[in-house]
C-alpha positions, 0 to 999 in steps of 0.5 A, a space after each residue: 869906222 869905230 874909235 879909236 881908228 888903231 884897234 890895239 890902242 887900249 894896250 898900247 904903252 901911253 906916250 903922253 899923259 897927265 902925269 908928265 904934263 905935270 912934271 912939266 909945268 912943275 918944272 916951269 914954276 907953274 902950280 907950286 902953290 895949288 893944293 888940291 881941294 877934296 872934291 873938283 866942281 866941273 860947270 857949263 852955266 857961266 851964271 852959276 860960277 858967277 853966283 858962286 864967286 860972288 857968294 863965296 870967298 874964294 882964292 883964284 887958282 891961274 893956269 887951268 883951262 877957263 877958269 878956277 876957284 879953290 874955296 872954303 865956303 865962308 860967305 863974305 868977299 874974296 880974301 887972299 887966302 882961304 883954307 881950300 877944300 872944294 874946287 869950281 871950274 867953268 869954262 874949260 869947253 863943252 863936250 867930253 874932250 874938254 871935260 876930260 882934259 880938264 879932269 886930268 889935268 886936276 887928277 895930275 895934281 892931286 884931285 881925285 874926287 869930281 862932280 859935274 854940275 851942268 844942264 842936259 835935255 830931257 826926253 819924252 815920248 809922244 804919249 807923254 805930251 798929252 799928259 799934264 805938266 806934272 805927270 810927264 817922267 821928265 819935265 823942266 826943272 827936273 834933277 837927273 842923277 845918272 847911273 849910267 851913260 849910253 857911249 854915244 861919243 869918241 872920248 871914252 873910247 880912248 879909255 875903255 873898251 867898247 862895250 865896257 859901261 860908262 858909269 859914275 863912282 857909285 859911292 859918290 852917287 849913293 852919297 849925291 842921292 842921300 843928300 838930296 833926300 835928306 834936303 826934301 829933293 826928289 830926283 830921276 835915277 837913271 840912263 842919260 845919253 853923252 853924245 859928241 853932236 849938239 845940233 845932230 839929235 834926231 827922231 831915230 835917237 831919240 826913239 832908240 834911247 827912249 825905249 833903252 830908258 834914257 832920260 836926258 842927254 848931255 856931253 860930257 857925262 859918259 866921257 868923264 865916267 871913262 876917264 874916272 874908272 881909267 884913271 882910278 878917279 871917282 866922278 859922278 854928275 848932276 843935271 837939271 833938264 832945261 829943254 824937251 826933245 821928243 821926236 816930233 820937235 825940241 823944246 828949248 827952256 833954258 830961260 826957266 827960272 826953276 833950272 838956275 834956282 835948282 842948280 845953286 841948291 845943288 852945289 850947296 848940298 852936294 859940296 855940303 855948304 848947304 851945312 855950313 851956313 852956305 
């Protein structure tokens, strides 16, 4: 049975929404004081919004899902107050339905511009383990820049129709891929596969995804992609591949010390702190 289950749930009128769940909480006094910040970080890797706090000053900002940091890339401690210009959200849960209210609930008060950041596995055919570490299309370590996510997931069947591509702002994505040329980075462009299921990623997947040019899979990205282009928002994503599946087996790295080293780079280039002494 596809998702949505009601099939005329696309042109229904809207019963809840951000907007009003922001009146809301308005109207309780909540979030007076958040202004909000020109662009929105959504991380999974808990260690990497430590770095980040730990790096730079930051003001906390309460009442979001998880947690959230508004910051102005100074480098010193935690001061009261700072001139908040990127926003950083970990914790908020994993999969596109936490994502995606996480992402509404800035855009409710005034974010408009997200970047998610996070970790995702890349796919390799058979062929492709007999060849050397270097040569694989995929290896650990490597930087996915999607272009488009295969819907393999319920939440952006919510916000588009079904066949309509789950794809990232494509200025924001130009912007990602300038960036990290200019940084001497080089990074995959392409096909990354959001499903809903972690532990349910099988031989026949893997096959079918492959031959369609999948590079990795993730959770969020196709779920967040949807809610964007509903919402008129801009989101793109980055990812670091921290484990191998090919049909035969998986191959979990997330220990790898290049995907942590690669991921901090990634947050100062893409937020531009990496020009700012960050």
């Amino acid at each position: 049975m596809a998702v949505p289950f009601y099939k005329n749930k696309l042109e229904s009128r809207e019963i809840t929404g951000p907007s009003l769940w922001a009146e809301y909480m308005l109207s309780r006094g909540r979030f007076e004081d958040f202004h909000p910040p020109e662009i929105m970080f959504l991380l999974w890797q808990k260690p990497l919004f430590n770095w980040i706090k730990s790096r730079y000053s930051h003001i906390r900002q309460n009442g979001f899902q998880g947690e959230t940091i508004l910051l102005d890339g100074t480098l010193s401690h935690e001061k009261k107050t700072v001139e908040p210009r990127i926003g950083v959200s970990c914790g908020f849960g994993i999969g596109g339905p936490s994502a995606v209210l996480a992402m509404e609930a800035f855009a409710a008060l005034g974010v408009t511009r997200f970047i998610g950041l996070g970790t995702a596995g890349g796919l390799l055919g058979q062929e492709e383990l007999s060849l050397p570490y270097g040569d694989r299309t995929v290896k650990t370590g490597d930087i996915i820049l999607p272009d488009r996510a295969v819907r393999d997931e319920g939440t952006s069947y919510h916000y588009l129709e079904d066949g309509e591509d789950a794809v990232p702002d494509g200025e924001e994505r130009v912007r990602l891929e300038n960036l990290l040329t200019d940084e001497g980075l080089t990074c995959r462009k392409g096909l990354i596969w959001t499903t809903d299921a972690f532990f349910r990623e099988t031989e026949g997947e893997i096959d079918a995804y492959l031959k369609q040019g999948a590079l990795a899979v993730d959770m969020e990205a196709a779920s967040l992609y949807a809610c964007a282009r509903k919402r008129g928002l801009s989101a793109a994503s980055l990812f670091v591949i921290s484990d191998i599946l090919t049909r035969e087996g998986w191959a979990p790295e997330f220990h790898h010390v290049n995907i942590m080293t690669t991921m901090k780079r990634l947050f100062e280039i893409s937020s531009g702190l990496s020009q700012t002494g960050g």
